[in-house]
C-alpha positions as CSV (number, residue, x, y, z in Angstrom):
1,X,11.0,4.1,3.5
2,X,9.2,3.0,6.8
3,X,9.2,2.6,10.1
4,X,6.4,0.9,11.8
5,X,6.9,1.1,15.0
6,X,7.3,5.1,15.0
7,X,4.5,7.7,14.6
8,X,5.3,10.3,12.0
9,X,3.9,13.4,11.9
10,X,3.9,17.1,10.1
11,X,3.1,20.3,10.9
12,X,1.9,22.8,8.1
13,X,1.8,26.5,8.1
14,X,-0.1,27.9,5.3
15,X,0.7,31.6,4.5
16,X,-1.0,34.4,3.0
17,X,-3.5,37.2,3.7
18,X,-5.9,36.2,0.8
19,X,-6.6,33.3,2.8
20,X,-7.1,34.9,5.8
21,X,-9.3,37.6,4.2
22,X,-11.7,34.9,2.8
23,X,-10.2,36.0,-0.7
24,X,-9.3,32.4,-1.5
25,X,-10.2,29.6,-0.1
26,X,-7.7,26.9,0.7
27,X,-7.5,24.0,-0.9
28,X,-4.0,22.6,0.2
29,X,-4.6,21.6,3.6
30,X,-6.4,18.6,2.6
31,X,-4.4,17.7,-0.5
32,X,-1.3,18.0,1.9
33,X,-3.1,16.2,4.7
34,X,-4.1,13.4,2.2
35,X,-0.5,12.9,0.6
36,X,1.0,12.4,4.3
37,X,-1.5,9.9,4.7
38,X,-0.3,7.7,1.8
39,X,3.5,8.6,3.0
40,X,2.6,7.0,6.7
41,X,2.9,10.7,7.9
42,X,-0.2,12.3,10.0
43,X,-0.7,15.8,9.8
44,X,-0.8,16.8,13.2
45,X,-1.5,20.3,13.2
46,X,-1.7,23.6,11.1
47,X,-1.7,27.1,11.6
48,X,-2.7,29.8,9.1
49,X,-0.8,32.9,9.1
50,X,-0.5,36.7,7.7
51,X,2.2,37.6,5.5
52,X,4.0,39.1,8.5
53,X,7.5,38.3,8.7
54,X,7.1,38.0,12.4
55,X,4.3,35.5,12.8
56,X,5.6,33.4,10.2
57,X,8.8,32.9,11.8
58,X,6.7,32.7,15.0
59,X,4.6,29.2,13.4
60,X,7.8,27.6,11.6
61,X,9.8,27.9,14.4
62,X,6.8,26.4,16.8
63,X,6.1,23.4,14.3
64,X,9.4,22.4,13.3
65,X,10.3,21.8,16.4
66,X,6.8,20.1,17.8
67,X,7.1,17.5,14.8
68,X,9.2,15.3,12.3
69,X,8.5,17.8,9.5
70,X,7.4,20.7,8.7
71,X,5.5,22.2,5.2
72,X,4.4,25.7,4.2
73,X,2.5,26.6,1.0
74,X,2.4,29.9,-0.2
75,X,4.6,33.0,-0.6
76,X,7.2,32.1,-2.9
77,X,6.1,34.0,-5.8
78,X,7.8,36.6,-7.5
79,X,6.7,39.4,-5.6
80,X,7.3,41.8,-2.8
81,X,5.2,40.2,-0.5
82,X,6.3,36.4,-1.2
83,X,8.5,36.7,1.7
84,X,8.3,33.1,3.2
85,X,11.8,32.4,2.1
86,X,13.0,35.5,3.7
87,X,11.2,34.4,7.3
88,X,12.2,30.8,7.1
89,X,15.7,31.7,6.7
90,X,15.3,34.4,9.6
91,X,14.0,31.6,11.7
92,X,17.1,29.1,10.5
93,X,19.0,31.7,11.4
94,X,20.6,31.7,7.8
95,X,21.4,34.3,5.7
96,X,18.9,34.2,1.9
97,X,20.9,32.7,-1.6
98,X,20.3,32.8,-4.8
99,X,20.2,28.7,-5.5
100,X,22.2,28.3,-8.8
101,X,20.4,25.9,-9.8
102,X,16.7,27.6,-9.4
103,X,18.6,30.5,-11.0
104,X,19.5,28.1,-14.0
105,X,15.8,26.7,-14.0
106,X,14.5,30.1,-14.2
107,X,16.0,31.3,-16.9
108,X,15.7,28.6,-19.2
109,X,11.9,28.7,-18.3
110,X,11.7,32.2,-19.2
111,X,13.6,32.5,-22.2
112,X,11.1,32.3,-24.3
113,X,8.7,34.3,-21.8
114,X,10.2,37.7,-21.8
115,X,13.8,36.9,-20.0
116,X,14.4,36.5,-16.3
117,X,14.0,39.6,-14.9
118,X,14.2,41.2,-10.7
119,X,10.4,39.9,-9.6
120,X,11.4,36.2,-11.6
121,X,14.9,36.1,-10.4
122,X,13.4,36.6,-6.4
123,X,12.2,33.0,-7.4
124,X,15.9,31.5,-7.2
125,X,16.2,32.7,-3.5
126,X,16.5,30.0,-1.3
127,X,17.3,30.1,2.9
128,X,21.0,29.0,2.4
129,X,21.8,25.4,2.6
130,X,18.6,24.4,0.3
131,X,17.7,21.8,-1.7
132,X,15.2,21.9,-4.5
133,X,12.0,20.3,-4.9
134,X,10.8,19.9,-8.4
135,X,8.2,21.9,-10.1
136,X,7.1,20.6,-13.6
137,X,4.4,23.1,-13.6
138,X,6.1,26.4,-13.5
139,X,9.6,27.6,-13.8
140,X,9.8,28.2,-9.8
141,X,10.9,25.4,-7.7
142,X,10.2,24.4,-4.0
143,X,12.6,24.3,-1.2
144,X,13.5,21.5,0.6
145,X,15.7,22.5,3.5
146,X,16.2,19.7,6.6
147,X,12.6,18.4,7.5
148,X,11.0,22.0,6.2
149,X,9.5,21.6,2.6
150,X,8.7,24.7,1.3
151,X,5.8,24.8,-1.6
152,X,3.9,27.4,-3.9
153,X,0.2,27.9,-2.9
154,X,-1.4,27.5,-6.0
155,X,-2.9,24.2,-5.1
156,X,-2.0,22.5,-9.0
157,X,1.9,23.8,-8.0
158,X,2.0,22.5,-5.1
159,X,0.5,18.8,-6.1
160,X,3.4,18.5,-8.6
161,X,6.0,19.6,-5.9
162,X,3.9,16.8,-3.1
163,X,4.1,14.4,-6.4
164,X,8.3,15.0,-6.8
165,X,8.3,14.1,-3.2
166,X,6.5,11.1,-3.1
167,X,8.6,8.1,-1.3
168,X,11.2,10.4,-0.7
169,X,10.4,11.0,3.2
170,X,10.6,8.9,5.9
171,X,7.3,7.8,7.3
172,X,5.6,4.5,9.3
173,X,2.7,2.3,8.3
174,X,-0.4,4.5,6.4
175,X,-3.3,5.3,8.5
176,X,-6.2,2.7,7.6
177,X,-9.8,3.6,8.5
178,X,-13.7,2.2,8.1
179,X,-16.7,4.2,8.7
180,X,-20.1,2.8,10.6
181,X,-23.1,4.8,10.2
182,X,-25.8,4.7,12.6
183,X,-28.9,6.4,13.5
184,X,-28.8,7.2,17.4
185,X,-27.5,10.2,19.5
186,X,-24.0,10.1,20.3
187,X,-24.1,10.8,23.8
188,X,-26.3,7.4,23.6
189,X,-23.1,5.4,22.7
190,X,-20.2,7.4,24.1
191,X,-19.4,4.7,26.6
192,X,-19.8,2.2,24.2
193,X,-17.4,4.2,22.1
194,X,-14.6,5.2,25.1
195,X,-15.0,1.2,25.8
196,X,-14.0,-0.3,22.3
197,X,-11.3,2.4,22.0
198,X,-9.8,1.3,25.2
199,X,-10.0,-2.7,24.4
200,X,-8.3,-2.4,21.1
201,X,-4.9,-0.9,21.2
202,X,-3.8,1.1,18.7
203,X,-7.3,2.1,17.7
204,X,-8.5,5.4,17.3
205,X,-13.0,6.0,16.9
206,X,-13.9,9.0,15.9
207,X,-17.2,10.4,16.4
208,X,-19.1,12.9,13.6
209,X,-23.0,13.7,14.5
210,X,-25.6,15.1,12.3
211,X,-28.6,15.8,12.1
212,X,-31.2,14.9,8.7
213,X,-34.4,14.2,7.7
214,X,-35.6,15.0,11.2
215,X,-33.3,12.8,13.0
216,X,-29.5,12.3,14.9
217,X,-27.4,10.1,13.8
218,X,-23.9,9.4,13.5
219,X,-20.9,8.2,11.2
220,X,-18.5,7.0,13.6
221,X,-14.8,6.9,11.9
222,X,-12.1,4.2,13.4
223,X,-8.4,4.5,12.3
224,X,-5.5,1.6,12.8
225,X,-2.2,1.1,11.1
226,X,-3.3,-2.5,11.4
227,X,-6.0,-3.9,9.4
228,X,-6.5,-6.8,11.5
229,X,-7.0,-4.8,14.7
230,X,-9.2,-2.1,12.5
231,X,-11.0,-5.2,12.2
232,X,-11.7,-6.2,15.5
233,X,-12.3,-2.8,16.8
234,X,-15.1,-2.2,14.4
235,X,-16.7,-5.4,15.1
236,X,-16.7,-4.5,19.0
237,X,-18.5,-1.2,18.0
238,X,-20.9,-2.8,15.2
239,X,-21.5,-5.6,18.1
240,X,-22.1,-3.5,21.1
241,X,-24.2,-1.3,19.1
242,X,-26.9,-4.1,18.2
243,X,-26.4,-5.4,21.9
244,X,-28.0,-1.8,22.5
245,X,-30.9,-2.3,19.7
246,X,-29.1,-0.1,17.0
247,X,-29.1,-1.3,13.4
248,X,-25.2,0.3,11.9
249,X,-24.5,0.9,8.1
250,X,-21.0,0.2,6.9
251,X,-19.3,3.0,5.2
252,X,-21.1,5.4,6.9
253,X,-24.9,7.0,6.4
């Protein structure tokens, strides 16, 4: 389903002290950030927070109201301190369920696993008025509850929950881009850059520096819903560039 004319975006809150502490190192951010993409949906912002009840209340209630949809991996295991579903309910301001149908998931997952017992069964809870998201991995599903999509933070998990959801959400026209390498100082070209943004509407350039083999350069990103004006903007920028005597390499250097 699209919508063209409107800008979609997401928030995501990513949840757990092992990230924090340097324990694990994320990997969903850009796997989430990717899948929007595809779905015409820009992620617009995330926050990474403790697992304190508090400040994950705090960041669901901020982004779910700043965007069209909000996602949160991690904390939903069987654990004490898998509490997300017991904050995202708090900030719903809805009481915690078990979800039949988890409950029903669960156990046939776990028949032949040693039974469903108190830690599995924590699984099932869901912030009442839930849907499920699908989870072929594991016996625990995600929660889908409004625009908040709740997801595991195993990074495999959480692909198989993004994959369940695929053409399911609302979204407008993907996020096209081309990359232009060149060798010269940014603040060389900013004008340039500020110029060509201006001239072609609905064009974003993006501007990454670097610094190799003993010289600056830089890859300079632009981003259109609309291949035709991605186009033209990037000829504008490959143009004015050689105007200024500077060779550019398509794709990026």
């Amino acid at each position: 389903m699209t919508s063209p004319e409107k800008i979609w975006t997401a928030g995501l809150v990513v949840i757990g002290d092992e990230i924090l502490s340097g324990r694990t190192q994320d990997k969903n951010i850009a796997q989430v950030a990717s899948w929007l993409q595809v779905q015409g949906i820009r992620l617009a912002e995330v926050r990474v927070v403790p697992d304190v009840e508090s400040r994950i209340v705090e960041a669901v209630n901020a982004l779910r109201a700043a965007y069209d949809y909000l996602f949160t991996t991690g904390g939903i295991g069987p654990t004490h301190d898998d509490i997300t579903v017991d904050a995202i309910a708090a900030a719903l301001g809805v009481p915690v369920v078990i979800h039949p149908d988890a409950r029903a998931l669960l156990e046939r997952y776990y028949a032949t696993r040693g039974g469903l017992n108190e830690g599995r069964l924590r699984m099932a809870r869901v912030p009442e008025g839930s849907d499920l998201i699908p989870n072929r991995m594991s016996g625990a599903p995600g929660i889908r509850r409004g625009n908040i999509f709740v997801m595991a933070g195993v990074p495999h998990i959480t692909a198989g929950m993004l994959d369940a959801l695929t053409g399911e959400l609302e979204g407008g026209l993907p996020l096209l881009s081309e990359t232009i390498g060149c060798w010269v100082a940014e603040s060389e070209v900013a004008d340039l850059l500020r110029t060509c943004e201006a001239a072609h509407e609905g064009c974003q350039i993006g501007s990454y520096p670097f610094f190799r083999e003993g010289r600056v350069g830089a890859n300079f990103v632009v981003r259109s819903v609309s291949a035709e004006a991605l186009k033209a903007c990037c000829d504008s920028v490959t143009d004015g560039l050689a105007a200024l005597g500077y060779e550019t390499t398509a794709g990026g250097i």
